[in-house]
MILUMRO-59068 format. One record per residue (C-alpha): residue number from 1; residue in one letter; x negated, z negated, y. Coordinates in steps of 0.2 Angstrom, whole numbers. Layout:
! MILUMRO-59068
+------+------+-------+-------+-------+
: resi : resn :     u :     w :     v :
+------+------+-------+-------+-------+
:  NUM :    A :     X :     Z :     Y :
...
+------+------+-------+-------+-------+
***
This chain:
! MILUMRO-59068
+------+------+-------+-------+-------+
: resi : resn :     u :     w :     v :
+------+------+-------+-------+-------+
:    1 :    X :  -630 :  -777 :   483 :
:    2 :    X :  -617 :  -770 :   472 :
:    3 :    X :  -618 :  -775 :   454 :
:    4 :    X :  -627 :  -758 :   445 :
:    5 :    X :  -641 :  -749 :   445 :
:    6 :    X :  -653 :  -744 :   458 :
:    7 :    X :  -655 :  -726 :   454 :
:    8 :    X :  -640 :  -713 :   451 :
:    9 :    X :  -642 :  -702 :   438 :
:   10 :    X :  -646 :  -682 :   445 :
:   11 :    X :  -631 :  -674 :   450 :
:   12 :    X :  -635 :  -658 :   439 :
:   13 :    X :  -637 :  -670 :   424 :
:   14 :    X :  -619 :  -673 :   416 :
:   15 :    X :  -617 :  -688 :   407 :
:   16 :    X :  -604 :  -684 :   395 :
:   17 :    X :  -598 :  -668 :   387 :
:   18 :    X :  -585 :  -656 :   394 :
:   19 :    X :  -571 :  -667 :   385 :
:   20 :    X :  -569 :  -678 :   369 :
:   21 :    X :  -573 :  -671 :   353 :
:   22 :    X :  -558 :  -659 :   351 :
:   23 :    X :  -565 :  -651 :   370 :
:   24 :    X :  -549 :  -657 :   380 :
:   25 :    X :  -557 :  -661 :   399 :
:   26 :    X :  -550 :  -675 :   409 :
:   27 :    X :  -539 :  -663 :   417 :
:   28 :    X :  -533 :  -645 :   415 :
:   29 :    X :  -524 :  -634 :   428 :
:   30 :    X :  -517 :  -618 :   425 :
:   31 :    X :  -505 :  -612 :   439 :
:   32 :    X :  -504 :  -627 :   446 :
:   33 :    X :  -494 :  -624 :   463 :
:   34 :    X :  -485 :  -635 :   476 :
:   35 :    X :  -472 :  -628 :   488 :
:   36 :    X :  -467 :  -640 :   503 :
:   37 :    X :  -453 :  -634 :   512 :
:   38 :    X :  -459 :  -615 :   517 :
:   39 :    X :  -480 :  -620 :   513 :
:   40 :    X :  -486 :  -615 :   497 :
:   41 :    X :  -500 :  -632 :   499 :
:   42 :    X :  -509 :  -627 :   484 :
:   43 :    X :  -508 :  -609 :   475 :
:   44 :    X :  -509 :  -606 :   457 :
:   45 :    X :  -524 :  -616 :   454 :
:   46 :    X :  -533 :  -615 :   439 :
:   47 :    X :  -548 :  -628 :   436 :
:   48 :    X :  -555 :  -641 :   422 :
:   49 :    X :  -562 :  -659 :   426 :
:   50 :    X :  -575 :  -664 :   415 :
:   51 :    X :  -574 :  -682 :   406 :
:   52 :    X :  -589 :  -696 :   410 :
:   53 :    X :  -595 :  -686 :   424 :
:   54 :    X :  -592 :  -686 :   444 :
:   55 :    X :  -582 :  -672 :   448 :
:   56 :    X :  -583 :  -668 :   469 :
:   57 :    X :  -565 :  -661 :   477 :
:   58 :    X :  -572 :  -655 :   493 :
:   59 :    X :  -565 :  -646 :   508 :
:   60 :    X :  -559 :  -647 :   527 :
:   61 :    X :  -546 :  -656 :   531 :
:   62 :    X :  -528 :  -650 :   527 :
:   63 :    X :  -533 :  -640 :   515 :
:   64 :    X :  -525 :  -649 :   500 :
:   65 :    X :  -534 :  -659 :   493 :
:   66 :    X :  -523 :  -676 :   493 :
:   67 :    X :  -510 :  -664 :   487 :
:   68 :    X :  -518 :  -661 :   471 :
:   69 :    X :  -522 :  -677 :   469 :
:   70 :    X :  -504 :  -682 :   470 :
:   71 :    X :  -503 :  -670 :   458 :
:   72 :    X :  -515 :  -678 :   445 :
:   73 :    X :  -508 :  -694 :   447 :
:   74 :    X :  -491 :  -688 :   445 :
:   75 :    X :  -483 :  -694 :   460 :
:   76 :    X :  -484 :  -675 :   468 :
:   77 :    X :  -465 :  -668 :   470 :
:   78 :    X :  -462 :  -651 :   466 :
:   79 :    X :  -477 :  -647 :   455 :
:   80 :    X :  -475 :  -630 :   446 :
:   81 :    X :  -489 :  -623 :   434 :
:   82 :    X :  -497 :  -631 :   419 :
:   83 :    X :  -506 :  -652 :   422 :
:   84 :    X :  -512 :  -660 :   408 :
:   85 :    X :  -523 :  -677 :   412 :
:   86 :    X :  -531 :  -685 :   398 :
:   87 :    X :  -522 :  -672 :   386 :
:   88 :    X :  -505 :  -678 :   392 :
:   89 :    X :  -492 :  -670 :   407 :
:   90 :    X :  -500 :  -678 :   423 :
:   91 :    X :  -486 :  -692 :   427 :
:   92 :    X :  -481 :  -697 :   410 :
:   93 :    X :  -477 :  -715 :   407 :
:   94 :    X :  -493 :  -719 :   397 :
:   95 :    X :  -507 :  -713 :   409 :
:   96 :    X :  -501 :  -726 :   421 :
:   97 :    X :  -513 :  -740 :   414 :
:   98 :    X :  -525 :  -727 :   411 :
:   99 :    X :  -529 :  -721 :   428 :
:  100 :    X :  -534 :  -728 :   442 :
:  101 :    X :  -529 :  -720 :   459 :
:  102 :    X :  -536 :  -724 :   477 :
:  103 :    X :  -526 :  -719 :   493 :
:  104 :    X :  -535 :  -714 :   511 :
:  105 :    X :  -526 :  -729 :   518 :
:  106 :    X :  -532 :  -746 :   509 :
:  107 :    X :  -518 :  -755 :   498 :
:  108 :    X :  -520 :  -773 :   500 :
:  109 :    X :  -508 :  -785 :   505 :
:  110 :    X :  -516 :  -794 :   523 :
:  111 :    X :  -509 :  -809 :   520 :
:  112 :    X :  -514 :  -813 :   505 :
:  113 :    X :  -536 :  -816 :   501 :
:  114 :    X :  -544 :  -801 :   491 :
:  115 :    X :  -545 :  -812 :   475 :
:  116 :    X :  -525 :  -816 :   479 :
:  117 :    X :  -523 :  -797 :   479 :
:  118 :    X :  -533 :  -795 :   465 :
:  119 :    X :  -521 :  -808 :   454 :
:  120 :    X :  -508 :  -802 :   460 :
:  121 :    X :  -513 :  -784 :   454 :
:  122 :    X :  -520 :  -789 :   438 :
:  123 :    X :  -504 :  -801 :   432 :
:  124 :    X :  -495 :  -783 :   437 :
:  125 :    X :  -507 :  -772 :   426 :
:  126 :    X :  -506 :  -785 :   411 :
:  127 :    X :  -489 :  -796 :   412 :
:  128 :    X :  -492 :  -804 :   396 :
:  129 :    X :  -515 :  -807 :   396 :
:  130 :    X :  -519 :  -823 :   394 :
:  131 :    X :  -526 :  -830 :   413 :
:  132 :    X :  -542 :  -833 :   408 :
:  133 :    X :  -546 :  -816 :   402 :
:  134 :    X :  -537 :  -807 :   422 :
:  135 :    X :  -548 :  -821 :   431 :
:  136 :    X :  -563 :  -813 :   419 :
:  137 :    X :  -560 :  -794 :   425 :
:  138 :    X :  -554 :  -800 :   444 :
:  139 :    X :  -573 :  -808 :   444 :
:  140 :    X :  -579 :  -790 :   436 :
:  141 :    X :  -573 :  -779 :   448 :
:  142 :    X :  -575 :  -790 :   464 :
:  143 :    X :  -595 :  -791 :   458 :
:  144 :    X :  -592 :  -771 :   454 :
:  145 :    X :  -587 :  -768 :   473 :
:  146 :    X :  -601 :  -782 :   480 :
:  147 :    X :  -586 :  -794 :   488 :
:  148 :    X :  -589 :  -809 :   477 :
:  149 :    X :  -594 :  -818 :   496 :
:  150 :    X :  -580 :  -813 :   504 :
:  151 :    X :  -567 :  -816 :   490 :
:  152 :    X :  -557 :  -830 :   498 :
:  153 :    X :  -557 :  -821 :   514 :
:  154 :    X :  -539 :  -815 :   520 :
:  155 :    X :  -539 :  -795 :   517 :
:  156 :    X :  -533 :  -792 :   535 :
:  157 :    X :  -547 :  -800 :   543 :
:  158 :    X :  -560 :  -791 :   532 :
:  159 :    X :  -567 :  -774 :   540 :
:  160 :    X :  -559 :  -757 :   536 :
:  161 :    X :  -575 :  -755 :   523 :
:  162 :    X :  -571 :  -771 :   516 :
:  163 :    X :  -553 :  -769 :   513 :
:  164 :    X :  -556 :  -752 :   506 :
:  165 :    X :  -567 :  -760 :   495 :
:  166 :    X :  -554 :  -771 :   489 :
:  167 :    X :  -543 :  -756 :   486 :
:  168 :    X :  -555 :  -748 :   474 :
:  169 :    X :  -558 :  -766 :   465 :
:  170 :    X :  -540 :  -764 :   462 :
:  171 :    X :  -540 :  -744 :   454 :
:  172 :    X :  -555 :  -754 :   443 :
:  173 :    X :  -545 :  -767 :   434 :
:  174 :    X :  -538 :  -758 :   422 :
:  175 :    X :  -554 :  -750 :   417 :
:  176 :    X :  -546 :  -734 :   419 :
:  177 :    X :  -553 :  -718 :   408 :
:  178 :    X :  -547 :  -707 :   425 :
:  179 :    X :  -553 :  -715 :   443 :
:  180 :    X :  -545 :  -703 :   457 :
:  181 :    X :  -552 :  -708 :   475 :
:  182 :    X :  -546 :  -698 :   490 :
:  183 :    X :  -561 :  -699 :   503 :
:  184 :    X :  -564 :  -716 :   498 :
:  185 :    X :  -581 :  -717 :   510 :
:  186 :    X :  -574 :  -709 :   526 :
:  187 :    X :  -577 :  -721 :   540 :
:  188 :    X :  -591 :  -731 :   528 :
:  189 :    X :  -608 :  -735 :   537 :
:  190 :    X :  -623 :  -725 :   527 :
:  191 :    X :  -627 :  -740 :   516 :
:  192 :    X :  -611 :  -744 :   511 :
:  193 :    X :  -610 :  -725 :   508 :
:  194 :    X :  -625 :  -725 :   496 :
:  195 :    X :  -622 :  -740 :   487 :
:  196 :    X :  -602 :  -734 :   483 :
:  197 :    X :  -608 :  -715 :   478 :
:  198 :    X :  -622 :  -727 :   467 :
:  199 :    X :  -607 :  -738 :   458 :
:  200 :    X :  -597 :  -722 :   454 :
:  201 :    X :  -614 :  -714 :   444 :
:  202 :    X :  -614 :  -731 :   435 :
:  203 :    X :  -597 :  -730 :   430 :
:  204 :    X :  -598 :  -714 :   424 :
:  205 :    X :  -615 :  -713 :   415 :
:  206 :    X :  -611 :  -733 :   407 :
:  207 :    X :  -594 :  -735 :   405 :
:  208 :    X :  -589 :  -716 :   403 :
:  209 :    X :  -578 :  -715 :   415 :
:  210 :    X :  -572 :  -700 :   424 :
:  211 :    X :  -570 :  -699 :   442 :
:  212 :    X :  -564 :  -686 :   453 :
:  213 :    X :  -570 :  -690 :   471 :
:  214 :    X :  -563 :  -677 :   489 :
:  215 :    X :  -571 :  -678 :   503 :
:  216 :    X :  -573 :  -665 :   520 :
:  217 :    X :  -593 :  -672 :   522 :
:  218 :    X :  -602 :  -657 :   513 :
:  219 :    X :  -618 :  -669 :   509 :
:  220 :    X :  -608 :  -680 :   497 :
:  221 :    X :  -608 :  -664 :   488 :
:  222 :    X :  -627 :  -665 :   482 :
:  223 :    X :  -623 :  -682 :   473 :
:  224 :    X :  -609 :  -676 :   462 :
:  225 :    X :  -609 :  -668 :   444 :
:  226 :    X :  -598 :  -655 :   446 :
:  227 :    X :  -587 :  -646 :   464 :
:  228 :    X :  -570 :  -640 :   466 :
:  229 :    X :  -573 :  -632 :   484 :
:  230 :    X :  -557 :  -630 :   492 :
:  231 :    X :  -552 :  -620 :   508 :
:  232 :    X :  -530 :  -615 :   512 :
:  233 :    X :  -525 :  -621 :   497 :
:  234 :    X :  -537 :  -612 :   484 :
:  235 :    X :  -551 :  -617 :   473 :
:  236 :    X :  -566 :  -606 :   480 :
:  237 :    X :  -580 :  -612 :   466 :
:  238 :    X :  -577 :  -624 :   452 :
:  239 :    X :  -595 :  -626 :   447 :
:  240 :    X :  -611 :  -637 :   447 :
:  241 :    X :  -621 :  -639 :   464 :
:  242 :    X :  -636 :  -630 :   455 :
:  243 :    X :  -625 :  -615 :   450 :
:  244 :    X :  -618 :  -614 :   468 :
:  245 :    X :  -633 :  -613 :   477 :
:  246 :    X :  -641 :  -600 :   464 :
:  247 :    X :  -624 :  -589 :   465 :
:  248 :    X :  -625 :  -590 :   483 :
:  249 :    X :  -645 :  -590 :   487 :
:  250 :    X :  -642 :  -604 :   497 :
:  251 :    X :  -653 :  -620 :   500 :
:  252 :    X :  -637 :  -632 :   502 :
:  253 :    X :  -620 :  -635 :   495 :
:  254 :    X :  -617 :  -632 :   514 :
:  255 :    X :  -623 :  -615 :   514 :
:  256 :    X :  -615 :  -609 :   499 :
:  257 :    X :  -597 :  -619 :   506 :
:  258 :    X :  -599 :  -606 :   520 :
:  259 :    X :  -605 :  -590 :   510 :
:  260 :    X :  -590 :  -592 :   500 :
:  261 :    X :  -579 :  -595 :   513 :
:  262 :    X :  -586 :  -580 :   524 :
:  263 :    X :  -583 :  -568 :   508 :
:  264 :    X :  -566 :  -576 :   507 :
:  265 :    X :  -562 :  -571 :   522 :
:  266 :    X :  -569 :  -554 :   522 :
:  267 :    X :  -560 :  -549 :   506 :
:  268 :    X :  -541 :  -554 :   512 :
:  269 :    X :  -548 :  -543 :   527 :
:  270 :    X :  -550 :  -529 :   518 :
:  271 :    X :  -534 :  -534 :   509 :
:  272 :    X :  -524 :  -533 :   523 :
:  273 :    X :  -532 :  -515 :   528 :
:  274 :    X :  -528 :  -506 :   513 :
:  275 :    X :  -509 :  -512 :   511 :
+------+------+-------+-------+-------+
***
């Protein structure tokens, strides 16, 4: 098992407050668009991310949620609109050791063993720590990510859970204050599944960190603090779970995804009759 504990904290329980002292969130859009050749990907978002909390980017494929996390990360082209991450422009130099990102496709080296990649990535993050103290946090995040068994294993003959596991034990070096996965449990068995959701509760509520999680499986929903639901490009709902399913009388996240979506729909109908 992976090294945290047993029982998440309830989703509708934040731990943490909607940002520091002085109220700045982990991030802030206002505007925020993205225009890829003749696609507007993502239109004139506005949204806050809460620090210490799990914050859930959810919606069906394609419909921009790697785009915005781009975006966050600074590595988005093309961005117009206001970002700030962790009070700063999203892709100025000093967030860079202060976030950790995790791509859809794993980043590991296959040649190298998941504790190589791990050195590698850590002598990277901190040129001039002292070995000792990398070899400390390379142990940390491999017992974090439950691989310590399989550390000396080449990453291209691990499975796809495995090396994606080493990809996230990479983003967790640094003990970023920001931690951006893009569907890091698609493809994961149900146990795996549980006991990742688990260790990203643990990092918020113990080590305050704040993560920002998409995904297209509506039940991963329930276990988050807070949801951006998106659908073509536009935030939909940016509230808790608890708040959804009241606003919408619906039992499930589910439910209210699909309410809000029918309304959506409805309204640019009704648009598009009165022009």
């Amino acid at each position: 098992m992976m090294n945290y504990s047993s029982e998440p904290p309830r989703p509708d329980t934040p731990h943490g407050d909607e940002g520091r002292a002085d109220g700045t969130p982990a991030v802030r859009a206002r505007d925020l668009t993205v225009v890829r050749g003749p696609r507007t990907v993502l239109r004139g978002l506005d949204f806050t991310v809460p620090r210490g909390q799990v914050t859930g980017l959810l919606g069906p494929s394609g419909c921009g949620k790697s785009t915005l996390m781009r975006a966050v990360v600074g590595t988005q082209a093309k961005v117009t609109g206001t970002l700030d991450v962790l009070g700063l422009p999203a892709g100025h130099p000093t967030l860079r050791t202060r976030i950790g990102y995790v791509t859809q496709a794993p980043s590991v080296y296959d040649d190298l063993t998941a504790r190589q990649n791990l050195d590698y990535f850590a002598a990277i993050l901190h040129p001039g720590r002292a070995s000792a103290d990398r070899r400390q946090d390379v142990e940390r995040v491999l017992a974090d990510v439950d691989l310590t068994t399989h550390a000396d294993a080449l990453a291209g003959n691990l499975s796809g859970g495995q090396r994606s596991r080493v990809s996230l034990a990479v983003a967790l070096l640094g003990t970023p204050e920001l931690l951006v996965l893009d569907e890091p449990t698609v493809g994961l068995d149900p146990v795996l599944r549980r006991d990742l959701w688990q260790l990203f509760h643990t990092l918020a509520a113990e080590r305050g960190t704040t993560l920002l999680i998409s995904s297209h499986v509506m039940d991963e929903a329930e276990r988050c603090h807070r949801l951006l639901l998106m659908r073509a490009g536009e935030i939909l709902a940016d509230d808790t779970p608890d708040a959804l399913r009241t606003r919408t009388g619906s039992e499930t996240v589910e439910a209210a995804f699909l309410h809000l979506v029918d309304a959506a729909t409805a309204a640019g109908r009704t648009k598009e009759t009165t022009r």
